[in-house]
C-alpha positions in Angstrom: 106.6 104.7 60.0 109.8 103.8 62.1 109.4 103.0 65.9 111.1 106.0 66.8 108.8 108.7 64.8 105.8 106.8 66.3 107.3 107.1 69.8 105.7 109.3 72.7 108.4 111.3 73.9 109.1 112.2 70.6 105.5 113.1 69.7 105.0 115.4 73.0 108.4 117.2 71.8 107.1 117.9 68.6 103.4 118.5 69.6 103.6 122.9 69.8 100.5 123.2 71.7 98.4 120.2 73.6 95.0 119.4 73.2 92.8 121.6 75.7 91.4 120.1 78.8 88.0 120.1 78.0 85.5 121.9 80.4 82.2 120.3 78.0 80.9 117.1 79.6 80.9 114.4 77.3 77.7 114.0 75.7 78.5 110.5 75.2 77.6 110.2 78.8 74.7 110.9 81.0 74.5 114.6 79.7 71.2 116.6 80.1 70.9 117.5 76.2 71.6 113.8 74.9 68.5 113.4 73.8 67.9 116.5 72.3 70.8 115.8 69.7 69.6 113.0 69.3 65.9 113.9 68.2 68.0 116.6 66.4 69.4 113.7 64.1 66.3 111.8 63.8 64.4 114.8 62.6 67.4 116.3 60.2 67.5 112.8 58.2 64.1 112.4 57.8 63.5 115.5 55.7 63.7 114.5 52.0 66.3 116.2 49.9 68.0 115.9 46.9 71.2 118.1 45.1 69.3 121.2 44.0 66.5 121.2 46.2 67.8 121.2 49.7 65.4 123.3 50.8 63.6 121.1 53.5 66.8 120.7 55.5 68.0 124.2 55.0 64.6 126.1 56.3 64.7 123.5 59.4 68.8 125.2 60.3 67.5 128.5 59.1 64.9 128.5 61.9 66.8 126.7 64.3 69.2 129.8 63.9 66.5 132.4 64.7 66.0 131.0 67.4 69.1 131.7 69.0 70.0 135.5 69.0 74.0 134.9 69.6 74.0 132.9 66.4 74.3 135.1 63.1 73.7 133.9 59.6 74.0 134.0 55.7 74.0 132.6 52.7 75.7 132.9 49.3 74.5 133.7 46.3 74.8 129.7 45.4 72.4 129.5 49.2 75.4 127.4 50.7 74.7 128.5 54.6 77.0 129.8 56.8 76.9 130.3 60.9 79.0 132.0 63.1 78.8 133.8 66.6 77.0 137.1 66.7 79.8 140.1 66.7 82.4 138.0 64.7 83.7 139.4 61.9 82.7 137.7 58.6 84.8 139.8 56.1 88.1 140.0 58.4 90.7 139.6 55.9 93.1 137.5 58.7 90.8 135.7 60.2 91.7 131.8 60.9 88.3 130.5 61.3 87.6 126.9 62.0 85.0 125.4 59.9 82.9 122.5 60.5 81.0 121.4 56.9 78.1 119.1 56.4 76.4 118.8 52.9 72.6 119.2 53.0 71.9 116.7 50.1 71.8 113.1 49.5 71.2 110.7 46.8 67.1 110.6 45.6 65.2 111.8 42.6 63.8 115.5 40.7 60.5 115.1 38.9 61.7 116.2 35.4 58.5 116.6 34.0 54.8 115.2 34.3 53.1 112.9 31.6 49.9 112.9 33.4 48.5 113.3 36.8 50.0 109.5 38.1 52.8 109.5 35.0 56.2 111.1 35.6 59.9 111.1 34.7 62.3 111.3 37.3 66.1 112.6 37.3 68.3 110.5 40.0 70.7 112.6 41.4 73.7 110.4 43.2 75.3 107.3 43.1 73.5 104.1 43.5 73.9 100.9 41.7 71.7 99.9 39.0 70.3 96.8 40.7 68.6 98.9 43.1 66.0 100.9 40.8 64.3 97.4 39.7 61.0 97.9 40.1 62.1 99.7 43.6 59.2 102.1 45.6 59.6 105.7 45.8 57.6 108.9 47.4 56.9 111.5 45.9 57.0 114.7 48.0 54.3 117.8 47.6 53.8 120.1 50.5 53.2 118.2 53.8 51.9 115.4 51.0 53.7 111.8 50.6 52.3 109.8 47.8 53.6 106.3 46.7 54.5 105.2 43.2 56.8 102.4 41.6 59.3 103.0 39.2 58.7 101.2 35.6 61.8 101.1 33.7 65.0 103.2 32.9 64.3 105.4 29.5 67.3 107.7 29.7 71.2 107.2 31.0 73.7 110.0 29.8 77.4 109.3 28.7 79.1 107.7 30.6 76.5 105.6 32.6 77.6 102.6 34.1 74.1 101.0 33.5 75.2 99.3 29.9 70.7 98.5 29.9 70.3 102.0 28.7 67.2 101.4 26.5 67.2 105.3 24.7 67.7 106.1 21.1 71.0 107.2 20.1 70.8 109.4 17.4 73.4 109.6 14.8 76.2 111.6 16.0 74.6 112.8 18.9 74.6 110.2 21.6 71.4 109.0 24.3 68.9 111.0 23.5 67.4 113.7 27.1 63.8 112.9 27.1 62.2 116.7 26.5 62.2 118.3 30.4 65.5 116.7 31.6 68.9 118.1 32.1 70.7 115.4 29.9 73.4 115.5 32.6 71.3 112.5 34.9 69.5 109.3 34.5 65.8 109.7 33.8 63.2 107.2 35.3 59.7 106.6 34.3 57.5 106.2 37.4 53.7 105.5 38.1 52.3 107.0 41.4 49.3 105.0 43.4 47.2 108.2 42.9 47.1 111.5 41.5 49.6 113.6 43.3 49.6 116.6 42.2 53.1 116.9 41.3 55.1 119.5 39.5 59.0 119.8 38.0 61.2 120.1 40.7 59.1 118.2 43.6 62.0 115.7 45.5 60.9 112.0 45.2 63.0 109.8 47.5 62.9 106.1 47.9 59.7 104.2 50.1 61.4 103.9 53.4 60.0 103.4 57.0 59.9 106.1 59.4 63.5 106.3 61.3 64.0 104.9 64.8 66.6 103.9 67.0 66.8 99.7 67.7 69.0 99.1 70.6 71.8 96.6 71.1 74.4 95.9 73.3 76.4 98.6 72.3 74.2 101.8 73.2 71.8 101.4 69.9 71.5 101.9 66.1 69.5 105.2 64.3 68.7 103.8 61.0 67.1 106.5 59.0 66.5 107.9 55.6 69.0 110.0 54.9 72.3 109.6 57.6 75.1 110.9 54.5 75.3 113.7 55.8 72.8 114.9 57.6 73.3 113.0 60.1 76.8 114.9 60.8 74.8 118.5 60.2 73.3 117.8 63.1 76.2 116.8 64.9 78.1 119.9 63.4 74.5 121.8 64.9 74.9 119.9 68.1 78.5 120.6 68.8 78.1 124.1 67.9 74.9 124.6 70.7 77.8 122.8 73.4 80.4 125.8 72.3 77.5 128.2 72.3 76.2 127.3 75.6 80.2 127.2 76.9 80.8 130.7 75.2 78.2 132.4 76.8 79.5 131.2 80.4 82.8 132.5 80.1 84.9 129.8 78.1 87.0 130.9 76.1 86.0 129.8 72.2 87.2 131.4 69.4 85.9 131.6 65.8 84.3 129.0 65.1 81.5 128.6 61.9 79.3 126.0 60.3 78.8 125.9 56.6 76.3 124.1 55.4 76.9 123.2 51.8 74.9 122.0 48.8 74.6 119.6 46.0 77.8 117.4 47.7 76.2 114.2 45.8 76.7 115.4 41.9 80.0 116.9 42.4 80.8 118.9 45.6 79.1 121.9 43.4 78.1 123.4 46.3 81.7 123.3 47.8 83.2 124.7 44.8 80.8 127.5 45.2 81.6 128.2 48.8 85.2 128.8 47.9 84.5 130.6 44.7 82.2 132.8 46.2 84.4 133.5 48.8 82.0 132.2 52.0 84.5 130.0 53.0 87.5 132.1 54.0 91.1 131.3 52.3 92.4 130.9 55.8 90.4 128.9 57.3 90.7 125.2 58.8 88.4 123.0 57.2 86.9 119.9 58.6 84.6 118.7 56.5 81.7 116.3 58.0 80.7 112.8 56.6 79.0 109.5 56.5 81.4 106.6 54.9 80.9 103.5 54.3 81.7 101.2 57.0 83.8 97.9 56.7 83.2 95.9 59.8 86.9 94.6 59.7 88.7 97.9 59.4 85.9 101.0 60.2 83.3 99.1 62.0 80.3 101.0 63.4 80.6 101.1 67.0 84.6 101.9 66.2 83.7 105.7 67.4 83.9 108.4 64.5 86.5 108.5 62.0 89.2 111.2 61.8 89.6 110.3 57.6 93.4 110.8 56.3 91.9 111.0 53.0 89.8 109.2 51.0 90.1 107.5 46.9 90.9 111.1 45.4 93.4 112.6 47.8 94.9 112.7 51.0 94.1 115.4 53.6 96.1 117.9 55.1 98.4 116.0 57.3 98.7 118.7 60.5 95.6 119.3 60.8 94.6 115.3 60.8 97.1 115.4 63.1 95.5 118.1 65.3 92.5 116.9 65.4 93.8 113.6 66.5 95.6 115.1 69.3 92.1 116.1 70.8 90.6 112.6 69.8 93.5 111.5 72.3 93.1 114.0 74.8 89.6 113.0 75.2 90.2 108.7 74.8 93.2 109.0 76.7 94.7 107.3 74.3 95.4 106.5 70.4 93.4 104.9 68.7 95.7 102.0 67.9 97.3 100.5 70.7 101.6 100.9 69.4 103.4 98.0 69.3 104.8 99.2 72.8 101.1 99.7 74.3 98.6 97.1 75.9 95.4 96.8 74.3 92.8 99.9 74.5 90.5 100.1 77.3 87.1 100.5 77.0 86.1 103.9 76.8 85.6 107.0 74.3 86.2 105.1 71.4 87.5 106.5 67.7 89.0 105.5 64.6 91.8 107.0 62.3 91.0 105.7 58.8 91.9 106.4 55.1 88.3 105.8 54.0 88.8 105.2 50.3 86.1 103.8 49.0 84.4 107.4 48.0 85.4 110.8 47.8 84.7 113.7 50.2 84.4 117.5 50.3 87.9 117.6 52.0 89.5 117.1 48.7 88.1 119.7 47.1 89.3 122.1 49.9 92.9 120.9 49.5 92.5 121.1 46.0 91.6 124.8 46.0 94.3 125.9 48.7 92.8 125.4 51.6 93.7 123.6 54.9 91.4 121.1 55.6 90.5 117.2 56.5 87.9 115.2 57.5 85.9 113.6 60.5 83.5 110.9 59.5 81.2 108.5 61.0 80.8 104.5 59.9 77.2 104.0 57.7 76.0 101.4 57.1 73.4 100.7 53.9 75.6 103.6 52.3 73.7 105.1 49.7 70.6 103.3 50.8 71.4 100.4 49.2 70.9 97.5 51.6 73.0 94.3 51.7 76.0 96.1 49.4 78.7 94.0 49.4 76.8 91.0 48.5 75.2 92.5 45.5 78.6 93.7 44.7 80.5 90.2 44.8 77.1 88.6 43.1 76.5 86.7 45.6 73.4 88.2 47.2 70.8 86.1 47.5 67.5 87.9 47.5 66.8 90.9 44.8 68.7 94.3 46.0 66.4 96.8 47.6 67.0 100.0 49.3 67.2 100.3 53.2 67.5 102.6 55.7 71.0 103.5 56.1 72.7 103.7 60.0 74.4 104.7 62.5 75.8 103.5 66.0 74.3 106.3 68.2 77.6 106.1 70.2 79.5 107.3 67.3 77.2 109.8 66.3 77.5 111.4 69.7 81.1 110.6 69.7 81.7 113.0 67.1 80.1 115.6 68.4 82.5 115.3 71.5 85.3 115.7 68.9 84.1 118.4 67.6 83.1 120.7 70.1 86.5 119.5 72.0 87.9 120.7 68.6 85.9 124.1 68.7 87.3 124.7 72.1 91.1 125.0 70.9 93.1 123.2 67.9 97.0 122.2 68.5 99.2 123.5 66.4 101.2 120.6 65.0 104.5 120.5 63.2 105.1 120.4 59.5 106.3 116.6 59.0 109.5 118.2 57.0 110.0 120.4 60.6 110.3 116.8 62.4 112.6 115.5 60.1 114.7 118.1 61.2 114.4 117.9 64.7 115.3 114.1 64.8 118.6 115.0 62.2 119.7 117.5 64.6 119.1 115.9 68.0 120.1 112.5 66.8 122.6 112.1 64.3 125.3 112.3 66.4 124.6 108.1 66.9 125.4 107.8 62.6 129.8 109.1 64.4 129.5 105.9 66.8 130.3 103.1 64.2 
């Protein structure tokens, strides 16, 4: 972009409606419900889940709900979740509500049927490279039960799978064969469980990992847990919404702000689709959708602060609203989050990032896609997917067999986006069209084109 369109007169002329000062103390700072949201995230991404059966993680949002008697809530008929302040409207025809959205599942298995008491076949639902199911450790879930087991071999991938091992059949004309009690539409595992378990079709199996905890550096710490993408931002989305809660009720002035909780982001966005089908998310609302992406320590390092995405490998986001949202970034930084070519280096505090993200897709598209205006705030993971030590088993050149890990976050970012967010919640700017700039600069400036 020229000099000029990046310059800051020009972008305070054009800016409608500034960022809000923000009456919320930072909870990146020494704020008295820091560690609150942050027991909040540890106990969110430690609840197994899977696309289809997000029902640990939804019951813990349901009751955290109930608990509050200004916060009302329902669900759709595809049991996407949606929260809003008690008294507001859900069915208003004009309303303009902004929507924070988290997906409640994440990549990890569906017992497809049982063999025998220790025997079972597993459907992965998600994206993880083949490399990573070798002989890997998983937990099967059943009640308050976790039981351990090893995986023993692939017997099923559907067309299409990247995994060119697949060892099933292929009957004439028909393609890979679905092992009798599976979908056909995921990869099937065989699996072996240390003991008896107990288990039945639809129990969530998720991979061996240790408990989550938060290992400090010199940057403020690192919460490596299960299950960060994207729970991890549900409860930042749940944190930020307790700050506008707690600010509504003495006096501030927030508007209509709701959380939808969405499901089954990991096969498809299905539970997305749903939302918008079904009509729970409204047609005019603005839509910032919530995630973990990958981090790339050169460009989106962890420790960067969160991400306002300007789109990701499928599309790019609504640009005004991107640019909203990084108005507020700015208002609370106190600057952009690149230094201009005219600007001295960045200073040291409230950090954040403004990234394309491209190396997976995100809900956001699918919002554009079906009409609606909407973007994306992320936060930098790290063991994406689970799957420690990625880029080397990518390039080949890893050195030890790939397992799965824990994936992370910087616990600066994590609480760095939910100082976006509720900033956000207190007031959007409205920003220009890019097409209503152009015209501003013809009309105030073209008289320089008569001076040659």
């Amino acid at each position: 972009m020229c000099s000029v369109c990046r310059s800051g007169p020009y972008d305070r002329d054009m800016t409608t409606t500034t960022a809000p000062e923000r009456p919320i103390p930072l909870i990146s700072s020494d704020h008295p419900r820091r560690e609150t949201y942050l027991r909040w995230a540890m106990e969110l991404t430690a609840l197994p889940t899977v696309a289809g059966r997000e029902g640990r993680p939804a019951a813990w949002i349901k009751e955290w709900a109930e608990a509050r008697d200004d916060i009302a809530l329902r669900t759709d008929e595809h049991f996407n979740i949606e929260l809003r302040f008690a008294g507001v409207d859900p069915n208003d025809a004009d309303a303009r509500p902004i929507c924070f959205t988290a997906h409640l599942d994440h990549p990890a298995f569906v017992v497809a049927s049982v063999g025998s008491a220790s025997d079972l076949l597993l459907e992965f639902r998600g994206g993880v490279m083949a490399p990573y199911f070798e002989d890997a450790r998983i937990t099967l879930h059943v009640g308050d039960r976790a039981i351990g087991g090893t995986l023993t071999g692939k017997v099923y991938a559907p067309k299409g799978d990247k995994d060119a091992g697949n060892p099933a059949p292929h009957p004439e004309g028909t393609g890979p064969a679905s092992p009798e009690g599976t979908s056909g539409v995921f990869p099937v595992y065989a699996c072996e469980l240390d003991e008896a378990g107990g288990a039945s079709a639809g129990d969530v199996v998720t991979w061996e990992l240790p408990a989550p905890e938060i290992i400090d550096d010199e940057f403020g710490g690192i919460l490596h847990t299960n299950a960060c993408d994207d729970l991890a931002a549900a409860a930042a989305a749940l944190a930020a919404f307790e700050e506008l809660r707690l600010a509504r009720a003495a006096g501030a002035p927030v508007g209509d702000v709701r959380l939808i909780f969405t499901r089954a982001e990991e096969i498809g966005f299905v539970g997305a689709i749903g939302a918008c089908k079904g009509g729970l998310m409204p047609m005019g609302s603005r839509v910032i959708a919530l995630e973990n992406s990958r981090s790339f320590p050169a460009d989106s390092p962890i420790h960067g602060g969160p991400i306002v995405r300007v789109g990701d490998r499928v599309s790019i986001f609504t640009p005004e609203l991107t640019s909203a949202i990084s108005e507020v970034a700015k208002s609370i930084a106190g600057q952009d989050s690149m230094p201009r070519a005219t600007e001295g280096a960045p200073g040291a505090g409230w950090k954040w990032q403004r990234k394309l993200m491209a190396g997976g897709a995100c809900e956001a598209s699918v919002f554009c896609r079906l009409g609606y205006t909407a973007t994306c705030v992320c936060l930098p993971l790290g063991n994406y997917h689970n799957m420690a030590d990625l880029a080397a088993v990518q390039a080949g050149t890893n050195e030890t067999r790939p397992r799965v890990g824990r994936e992370y976050i910087g616990v600066d970012d994590y609480l760095g986006m939910i100082d976006l967010l509720a900033a956000c919640g207190l007031g959007l700017p409205e920003t220009p069209s890019f097409a209503e700039r152009v015209e501003k600069l013809w009309d105030e400036r073209k008289f320089v084109l008569g001076e040659g």
